[in-house]
N, C-alpha and C positions, 0 to 999 in steps of 0.2 A: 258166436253169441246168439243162442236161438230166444227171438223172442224182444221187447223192446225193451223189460223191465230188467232186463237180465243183462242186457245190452249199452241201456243206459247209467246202471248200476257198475257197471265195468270198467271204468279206464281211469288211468291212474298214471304217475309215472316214478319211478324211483329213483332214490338220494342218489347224488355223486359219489364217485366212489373216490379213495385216497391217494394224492400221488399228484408231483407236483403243482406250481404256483395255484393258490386260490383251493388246494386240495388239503387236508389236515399234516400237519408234520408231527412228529415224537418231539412230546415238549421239550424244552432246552433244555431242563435239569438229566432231562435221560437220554439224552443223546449219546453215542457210543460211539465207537471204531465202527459203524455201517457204512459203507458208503452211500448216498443217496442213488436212485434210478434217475438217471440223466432225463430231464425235462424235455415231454414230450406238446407243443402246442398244439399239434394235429388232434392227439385227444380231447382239450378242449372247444376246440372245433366241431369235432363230432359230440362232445354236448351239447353247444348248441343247433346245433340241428335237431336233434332228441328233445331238447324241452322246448324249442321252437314248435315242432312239432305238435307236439301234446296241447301246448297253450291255443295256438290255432284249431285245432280240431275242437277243442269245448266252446271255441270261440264261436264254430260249426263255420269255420273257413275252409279244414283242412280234412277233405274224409276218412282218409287213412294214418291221420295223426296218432292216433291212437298208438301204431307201432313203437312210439320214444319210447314206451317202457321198456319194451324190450330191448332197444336200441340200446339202456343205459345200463338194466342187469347184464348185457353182455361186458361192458365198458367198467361195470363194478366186479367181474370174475376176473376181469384181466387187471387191473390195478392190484386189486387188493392180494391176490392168489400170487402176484408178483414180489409185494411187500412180504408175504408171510414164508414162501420159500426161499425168500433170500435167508430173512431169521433163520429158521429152521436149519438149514444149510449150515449156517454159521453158528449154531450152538447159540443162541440168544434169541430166542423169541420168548414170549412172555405173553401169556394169555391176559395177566391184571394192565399190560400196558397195550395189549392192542386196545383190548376194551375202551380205556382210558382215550387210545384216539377216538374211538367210535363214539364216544361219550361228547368228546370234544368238537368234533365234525358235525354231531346230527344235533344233538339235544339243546344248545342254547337258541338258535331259530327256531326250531318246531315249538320251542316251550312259549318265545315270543307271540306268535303266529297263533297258538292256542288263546294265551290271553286277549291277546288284540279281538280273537273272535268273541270270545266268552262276550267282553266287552263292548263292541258293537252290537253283536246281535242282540241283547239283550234290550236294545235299543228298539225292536222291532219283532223279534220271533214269536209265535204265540206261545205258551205257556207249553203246550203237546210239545213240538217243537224243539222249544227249547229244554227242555225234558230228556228227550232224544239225545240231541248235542251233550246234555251234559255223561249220558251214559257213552258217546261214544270220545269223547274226549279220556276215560277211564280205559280204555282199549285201546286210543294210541298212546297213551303214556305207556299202558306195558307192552306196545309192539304187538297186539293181538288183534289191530284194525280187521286187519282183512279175515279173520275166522269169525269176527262181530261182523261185519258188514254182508257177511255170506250168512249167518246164523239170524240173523236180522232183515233178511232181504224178503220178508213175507208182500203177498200180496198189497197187503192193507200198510204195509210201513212207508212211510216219506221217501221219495225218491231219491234221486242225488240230488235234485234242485233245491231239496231243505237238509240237505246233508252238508254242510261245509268242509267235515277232517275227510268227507270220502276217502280223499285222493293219499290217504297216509296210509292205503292198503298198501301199498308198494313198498315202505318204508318197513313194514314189517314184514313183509316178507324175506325182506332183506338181512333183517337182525335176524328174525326166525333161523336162516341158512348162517349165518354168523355164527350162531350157536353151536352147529354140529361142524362145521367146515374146518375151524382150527383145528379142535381136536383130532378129524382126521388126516388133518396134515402132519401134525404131532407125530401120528403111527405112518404116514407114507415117507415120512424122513429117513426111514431105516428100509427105504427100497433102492434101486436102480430107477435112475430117472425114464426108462424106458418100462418098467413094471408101474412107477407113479401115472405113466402118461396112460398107459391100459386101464387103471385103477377110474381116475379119471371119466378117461372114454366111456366105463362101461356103467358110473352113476348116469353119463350126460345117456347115453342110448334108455336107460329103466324110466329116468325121467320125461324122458319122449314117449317114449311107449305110453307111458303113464296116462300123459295130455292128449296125448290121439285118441288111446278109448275114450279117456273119461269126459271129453270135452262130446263126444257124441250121446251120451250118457247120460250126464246132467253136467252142460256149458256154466253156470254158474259156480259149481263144484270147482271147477277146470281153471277159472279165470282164479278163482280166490286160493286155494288150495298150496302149500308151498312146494309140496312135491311135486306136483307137477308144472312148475314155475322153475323148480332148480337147474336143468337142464341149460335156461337160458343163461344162467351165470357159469357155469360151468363150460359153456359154449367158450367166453371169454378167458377160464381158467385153463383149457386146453391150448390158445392161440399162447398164451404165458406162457407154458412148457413144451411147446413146439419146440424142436433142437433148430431148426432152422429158418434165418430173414430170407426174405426174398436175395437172390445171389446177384441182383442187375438190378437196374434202376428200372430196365423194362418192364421183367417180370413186376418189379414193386409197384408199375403203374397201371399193368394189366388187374394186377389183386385189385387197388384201389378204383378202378373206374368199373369193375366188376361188381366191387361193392356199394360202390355209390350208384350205380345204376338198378341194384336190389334194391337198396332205401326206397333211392326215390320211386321208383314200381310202387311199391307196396303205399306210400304214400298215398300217390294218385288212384291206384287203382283198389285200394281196401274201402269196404265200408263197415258200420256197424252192426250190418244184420248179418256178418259172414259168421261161420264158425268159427273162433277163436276162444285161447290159443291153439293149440293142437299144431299140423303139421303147416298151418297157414302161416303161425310165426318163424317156420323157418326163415324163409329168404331174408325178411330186416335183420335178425338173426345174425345168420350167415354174409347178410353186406357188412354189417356193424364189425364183427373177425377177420373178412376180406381187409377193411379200412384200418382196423390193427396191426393187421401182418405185414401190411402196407408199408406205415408210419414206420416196421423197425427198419425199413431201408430206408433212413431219413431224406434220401435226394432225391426226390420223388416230384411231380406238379400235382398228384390230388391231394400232398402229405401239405405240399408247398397251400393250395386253394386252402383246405382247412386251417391253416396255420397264419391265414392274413387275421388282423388285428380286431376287426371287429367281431369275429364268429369267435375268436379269441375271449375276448372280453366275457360275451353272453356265454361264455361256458363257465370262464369264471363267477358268475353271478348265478348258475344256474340251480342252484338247490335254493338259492332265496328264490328266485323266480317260479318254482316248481312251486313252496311251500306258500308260498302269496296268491298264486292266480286263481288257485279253485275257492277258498272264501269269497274274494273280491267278486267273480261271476257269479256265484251263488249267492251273495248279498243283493247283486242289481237286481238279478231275476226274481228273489224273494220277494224283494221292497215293488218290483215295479208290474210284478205278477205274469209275466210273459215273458218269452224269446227276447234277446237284445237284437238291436238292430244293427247291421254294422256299424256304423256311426256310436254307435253306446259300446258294440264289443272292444271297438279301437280305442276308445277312452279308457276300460274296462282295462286294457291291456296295459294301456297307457299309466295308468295309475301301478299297477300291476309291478312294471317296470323302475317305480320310481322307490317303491315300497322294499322292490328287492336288493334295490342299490345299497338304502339306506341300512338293512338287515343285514348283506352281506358284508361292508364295510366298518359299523357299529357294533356288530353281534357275532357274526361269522368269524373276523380278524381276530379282533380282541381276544374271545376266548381259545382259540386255539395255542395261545400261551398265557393265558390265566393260571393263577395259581400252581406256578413252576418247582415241582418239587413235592410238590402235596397231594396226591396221587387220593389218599383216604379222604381227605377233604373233598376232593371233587365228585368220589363216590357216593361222602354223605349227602351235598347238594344235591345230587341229581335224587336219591331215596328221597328227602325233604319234597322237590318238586313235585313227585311221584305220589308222596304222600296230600298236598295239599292240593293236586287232581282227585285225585280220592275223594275228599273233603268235599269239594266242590260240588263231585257226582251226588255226592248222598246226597248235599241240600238242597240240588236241582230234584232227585226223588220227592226228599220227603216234603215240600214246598210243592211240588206238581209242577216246576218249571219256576218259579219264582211268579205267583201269578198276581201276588202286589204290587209287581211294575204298571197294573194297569186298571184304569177305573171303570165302574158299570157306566154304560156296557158292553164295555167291550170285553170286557173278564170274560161276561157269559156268551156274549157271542161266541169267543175264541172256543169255549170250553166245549163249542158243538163240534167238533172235533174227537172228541170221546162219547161222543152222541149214540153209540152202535149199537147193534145185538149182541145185547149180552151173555147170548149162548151161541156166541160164534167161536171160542173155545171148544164148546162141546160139540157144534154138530156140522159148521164149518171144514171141508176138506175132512171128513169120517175117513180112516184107514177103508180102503178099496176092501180089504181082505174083510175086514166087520161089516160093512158093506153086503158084503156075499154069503155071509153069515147069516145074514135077515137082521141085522143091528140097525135101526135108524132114530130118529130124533121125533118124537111126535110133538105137533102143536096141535093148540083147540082146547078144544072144552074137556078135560081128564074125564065129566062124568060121560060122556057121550059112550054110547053103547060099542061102537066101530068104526077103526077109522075106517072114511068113506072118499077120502081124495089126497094128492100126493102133490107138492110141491119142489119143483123142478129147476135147478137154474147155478148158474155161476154165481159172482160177488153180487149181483144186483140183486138174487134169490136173499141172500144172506142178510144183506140191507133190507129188504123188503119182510124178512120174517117176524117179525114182532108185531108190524100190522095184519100179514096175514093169520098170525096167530089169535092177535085181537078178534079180526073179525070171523075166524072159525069160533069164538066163544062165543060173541054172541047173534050166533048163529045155531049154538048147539050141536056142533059140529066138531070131530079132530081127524088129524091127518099125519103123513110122514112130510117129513123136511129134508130133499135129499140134496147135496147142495155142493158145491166145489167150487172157489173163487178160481177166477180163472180159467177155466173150463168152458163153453160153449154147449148148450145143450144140442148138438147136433151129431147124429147118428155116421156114424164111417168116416170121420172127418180127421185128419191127422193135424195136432194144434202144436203150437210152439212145446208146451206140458205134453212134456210123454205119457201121464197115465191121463188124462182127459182121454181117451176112448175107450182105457179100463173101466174110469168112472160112470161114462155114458153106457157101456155094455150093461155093467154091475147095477145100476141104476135100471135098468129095463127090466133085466130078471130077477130082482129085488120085486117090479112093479107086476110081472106077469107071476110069482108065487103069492100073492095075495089078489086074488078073485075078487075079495073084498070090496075093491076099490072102483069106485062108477067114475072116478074126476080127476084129472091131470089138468095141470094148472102150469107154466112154464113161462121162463122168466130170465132173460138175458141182456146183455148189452150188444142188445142185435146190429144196431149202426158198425162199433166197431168189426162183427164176425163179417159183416156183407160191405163195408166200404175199405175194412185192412189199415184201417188209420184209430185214432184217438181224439178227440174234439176235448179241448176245455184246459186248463191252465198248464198240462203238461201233456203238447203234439205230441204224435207220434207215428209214424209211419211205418209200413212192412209189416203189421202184422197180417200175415198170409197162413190161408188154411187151404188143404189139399184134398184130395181123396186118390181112389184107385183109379179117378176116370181125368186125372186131371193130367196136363201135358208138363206142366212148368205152374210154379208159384207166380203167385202177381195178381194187381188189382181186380182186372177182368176176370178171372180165372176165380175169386173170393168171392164175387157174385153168384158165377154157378153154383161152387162148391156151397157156399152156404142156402141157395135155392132145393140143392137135390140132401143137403144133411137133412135141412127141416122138415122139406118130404116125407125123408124116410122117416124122420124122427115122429110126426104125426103118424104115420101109420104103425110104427112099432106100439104106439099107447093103445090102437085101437083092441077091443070096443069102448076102453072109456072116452069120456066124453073131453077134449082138450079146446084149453084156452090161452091165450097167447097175454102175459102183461106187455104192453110194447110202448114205445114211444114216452120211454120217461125225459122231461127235456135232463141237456148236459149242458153245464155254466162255463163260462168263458173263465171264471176266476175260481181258488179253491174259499167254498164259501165262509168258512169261520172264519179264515185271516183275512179276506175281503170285506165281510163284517165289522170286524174289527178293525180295520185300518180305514173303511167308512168312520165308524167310529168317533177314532183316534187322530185324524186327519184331514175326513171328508173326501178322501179317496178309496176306492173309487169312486165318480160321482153317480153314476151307474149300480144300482144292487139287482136288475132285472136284467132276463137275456131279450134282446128284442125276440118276437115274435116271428119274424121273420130268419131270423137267424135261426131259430128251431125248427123252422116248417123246410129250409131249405136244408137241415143236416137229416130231417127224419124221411121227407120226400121221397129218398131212393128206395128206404124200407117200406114205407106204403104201399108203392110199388110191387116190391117184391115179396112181399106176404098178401097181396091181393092175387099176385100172381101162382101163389103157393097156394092160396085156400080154393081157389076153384075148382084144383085136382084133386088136394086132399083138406077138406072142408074143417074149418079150427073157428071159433071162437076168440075175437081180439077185444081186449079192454083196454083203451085208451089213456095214459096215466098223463100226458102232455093235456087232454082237453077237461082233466079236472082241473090242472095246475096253471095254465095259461089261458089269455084273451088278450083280445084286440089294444083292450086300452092299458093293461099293467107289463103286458109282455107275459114272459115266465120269471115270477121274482123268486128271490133265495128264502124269502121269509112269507108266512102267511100268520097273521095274528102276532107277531112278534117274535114268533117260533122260527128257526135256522131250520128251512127243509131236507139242508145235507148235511152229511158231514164231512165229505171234500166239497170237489167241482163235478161227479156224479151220482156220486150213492145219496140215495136216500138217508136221513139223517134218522135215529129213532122216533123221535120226535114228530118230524116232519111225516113219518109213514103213518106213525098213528093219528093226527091230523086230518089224514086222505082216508083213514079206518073203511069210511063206509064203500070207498069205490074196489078196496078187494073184496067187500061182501058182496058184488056184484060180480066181480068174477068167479064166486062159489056159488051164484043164483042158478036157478036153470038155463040152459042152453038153449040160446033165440031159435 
């Protein structure tokens, strides 16, 4: 996972899969001459480890948590792949009755789990927000989470921290590979179980292959993507058709402490800035099959360890556990604006816990022999559900989030939130290729005779364009807007964004084909490119930039690397004349829903950043562009000493006006407010 947005957008964990107690059965009326698969406890043991796992890690207990998902689509290849070639085998499978289990197993909790969100959050989300939720709740209903969550996962969209169903990407990818998996087993029933097992083999190797490149490629692609996810289920479908158990209890304990010593590796030692998935998900992988192959030699002590009662239990509970924990964290976070502390995570979990009992026992039991016999009926229910998620979506659309839950003003507060440039559609992230073209975006004054200066910059550029537009009018003035969220405007610098050094190249020689231009004006979220971290209601760590002089990634190392980009990058503008917008403060809370739950509440009591807390995040940058301009001489316009003093701090509002529209961008509003200090950055050069 390169990158923190990408990173933190990512993890998830997936449903349980079918097959003994606490697992879905074929309901009573269709029960046949099958025999059942003899009850295996060691597998749900190895659930809970897997969504133990996953829960601690969002918990930020557990740094390699992460791994459960994978842990569990291995654990759902091998269940399920087990169930359907027994059918298959025996002339009796049935594609309207597996479904009917799958129906039965996933959709009565997730649908619960849904509501309950709908329902709470509404209690508190902003309008934007809840807006959001309501269109991705339309995408888990049809199992299409994780190609919405990847299709969605723009710079400017709400992270996982206002994301609640995130974590239901895993759930559909699941159904996704459901979809085409019987049917192929349909057509491998008329093979040689040693042609099926090559069949097999040689999807799970395309799908690795797949994750290796594409995860270097574009890692966000890689995490969300099903095809290259299938492998790991398949991992588990190969250990199913394996001809042979361990032949000893030894061998059986060698596989199992093999694999249980892969887990736990990967646990301890993964974080979230690695590359994943790709060939890193092998080992959890590959333990999670170890611990399978294990189990079929049931006389085993790590089958025996997994199989004690209480890792027991937590397996049986563990898809209410899964579907409960990421709302619940994501609730506190929302409501309380920050990180939990452990003391709040373990409550968090604690609740967690209690929520999943009551689901699994109430909602999970029950239905998996509801309506015995009625196969169409429970079809229709789940279209009816389907359909009045639908429903739901719209009214969250065409209502803007339902934004009569809440009175002025915190309405309009909230509503800065949508505060932005509203030609960040059109000139936002410009194709590279139009880019090179000579295409770009002009702002300023249309009648002005030539553009005469060029605007420079990542997401803070793009935030900031509607003021600098303002004040190139009335100035008499227009310019290009060349702009990439995300991005760094810094010269040779390799960024988490693969084409951020296409952009910065294309961006120079866009700027050296017009002669034109006397003034470069540049504009980033300099803190984060020289400190590698993130300040303000969503931390963030590791973001690291490189170059060709650099030894290794890491904090130190961001320092230089962003010292010798900006370097270069000022001398590349020359001979125009460059100025630096810098030091705009960044808010501890995301300001609309801090606004608003001011508000709404009277919390925060706080709407300003102290001053001090600004002066000590912006201080290393001071630094280090004083240290830059000595050698290569740049013009800095202060945007923190228009916006702050001694006695208010840096507040989120000026005249009533929401200066952002998160907890860093400038808000539209709030830019055109400050209008006249980017007409100082278009002034002459001191």
């Amino acid at each position: 996972m390169q990158g923190k947005i990408v990173s933190t957008l990512a993890h998830g964990l997936a449903p349980t899969a079918e097959a003994g107690p606490g697992a879905p059965s074929a309901p009573r009326s269709s029960a046949s001459h099958r025999a059942p698969q003899p009850y295996r406890a060691d597998i749900d043991g190895l659930r809970a480890i897997a969504v133990l796992s996953v829960l601690l890690f969002h918990a930020a207990m557990l740094p390699g948590g992460f791994v459960g998902v994978d842990i569990f689509f291995v654990i759902s290849g091998f269940l399920i792949s087990r169930i359907i070639f027994r059918e298959v085998d025996a002339g009796d499978f049935s594609i309207a009755r597996f479904y009917e289990r799958r129906i039965r197993r996933i959709v009565p909790a997730l649908a619960a789990v849904m509501g309950a969100t709908a329902l709470v959050f509404a209690l508190f989300a902003t309008p934007m927000d809840y807006k959001i939720m309501g269109k991705s709740m339309a995408a888990t209903a049809g199992f299409l989470s994780n190609l919405y969550f990847y299709l969605k996962g723009d710079y400017f969209d709400p992270s996982s921290e206002t994301a609640p169903l995130l974590h239901t990407w895993s759930l559909a990818v699941e159904e996704q590979y459901y979809v085409l998996f019987p049917l192929a087993a349909v057509l491998m029933g008329r093979v040689s179980a040693a042609r099926r097992l090559a069949f097999v083999l040689a999807g799970f190797l395309l799908s690795l292959a797949l994750s290796v490149w594409l995860v270097r490629v574009n890692a966000s692609l890689a995490f969300y993507l099903p095809f290259s996810r299938f492998w790991e289920i398949l991992a588990g479908t190969l250990v199913a058709l394996w001809p042979r158990a361990p032949a000893t209890r030894g061998g059986a304990e060698f596989c199992g402490l093999a694999g249980l010593l892969l887990i736990l590796g990967s646990l301890v030692l993964y974080h979230d800035g690695m590359l994943f998935p790709g060939e890193s998900a092998l080992p959890p992988c590959l333990g999670a099959a170890l611990l399978l192959q294990a189990g079929r030699h049931g006389d085993n002590r790590i089958s025996a360890l997994l199989s004690l009662k209480p890792l027991v239990f937590v397996g049986l509970v563990s898809y209410s556990l899964y579907l409960w924990h990421w709302p619940v964290l994501v609730g506190a976070r929302y409501v309380l604006m920050r990180e939990l502390t452990p003391t709040e995570g373990a409550l968090a979990l604690g609740a967690t816990g209690v929520l999943a009992f009551l689901s699994w026992r109430f909602i999970e039991q029950p239905f998996r022999h509801a309506w015995p016999g009625q196969q169409r009926r429970l079809f229709w229910a789940t279209a009816g559900l389907g359909a009045l998620t639908l429903a739901f979506t719209l009214a969250t659309h065409v209502t803007g989030g339902f934004t009569g839950r809440f009175h002025e003003p915190a309405r309009s507060y909230a509503a800065a939130a949508l505060d932005t440039n509203p030609r960040r559609g059109e000139c936002d992230r410009i194709a590279i290729d139009r880019l090179r073209a000579g295409e770009a975006c002009l702002i300023g004054d249309p009648g002005a005779q030539a553009p005469s200066f060029v605007f420079i910059g990542d997401s803070f550029a793009d935030a900031e364009m509607p003021a600098m537009d303002e004040a190139a009018r009335r100035a008499g003035r227009k310019g290009y807007a060349l702009v990439h969220s995300g991005c760094f405007p810094l010269v040779g610098v390799r960024q988490s964004n693969l084409e951020c050094r296409d952009f910065v190249d294309a961006a120079l020689a866009f700027v050296k084909s017009h002669p034109e231009l006397g003034q470069a004006i540049v504009t980033a979220r300099w803190t984060s490119a020289l400190l590698g971290n993130r300040f303000g209601q969503l931390r963030g760590e590791g973001w690291f930039i490189t170059d060709d002089a650099s030894p290794a990634p890491g904090y130190a190392e961001n320092a230089a690397v962003f010292r010798r980009g900006l370097a270069r990058m000022v001398e590349a503008l020359r001979p125009l004349d460059v100025t630096l917008l810098a030091f705009v403060p960044e808010q501890r809370f995301d300001v609309p829903r801090a606004l608003m739950f001011h508000a709404l509440f009277g919390r925060p009591s706080e709407t300003s950043l102290p001053l001090s807390l600004h002066e000590a995040r912006q201080a290393p940058l001071r630094q280090a562009l004083a240290e830059v301009a000595r050698a290569h001489p740049f013009r800095i316009v202060d945007v923190g000493a228009r916006l702050c003093s001694p006695e208010r701090g840096c507040p989120m509002l000026l005249d009533a006006t929401p200066l952002y529209a998160d907890d860093n961008h400038l808000s539209r509003s709030g830019g055109l407010a400050i209008a006249d200090l980017f007409g100082k950055a278009l002034g002459p050069k001191a």
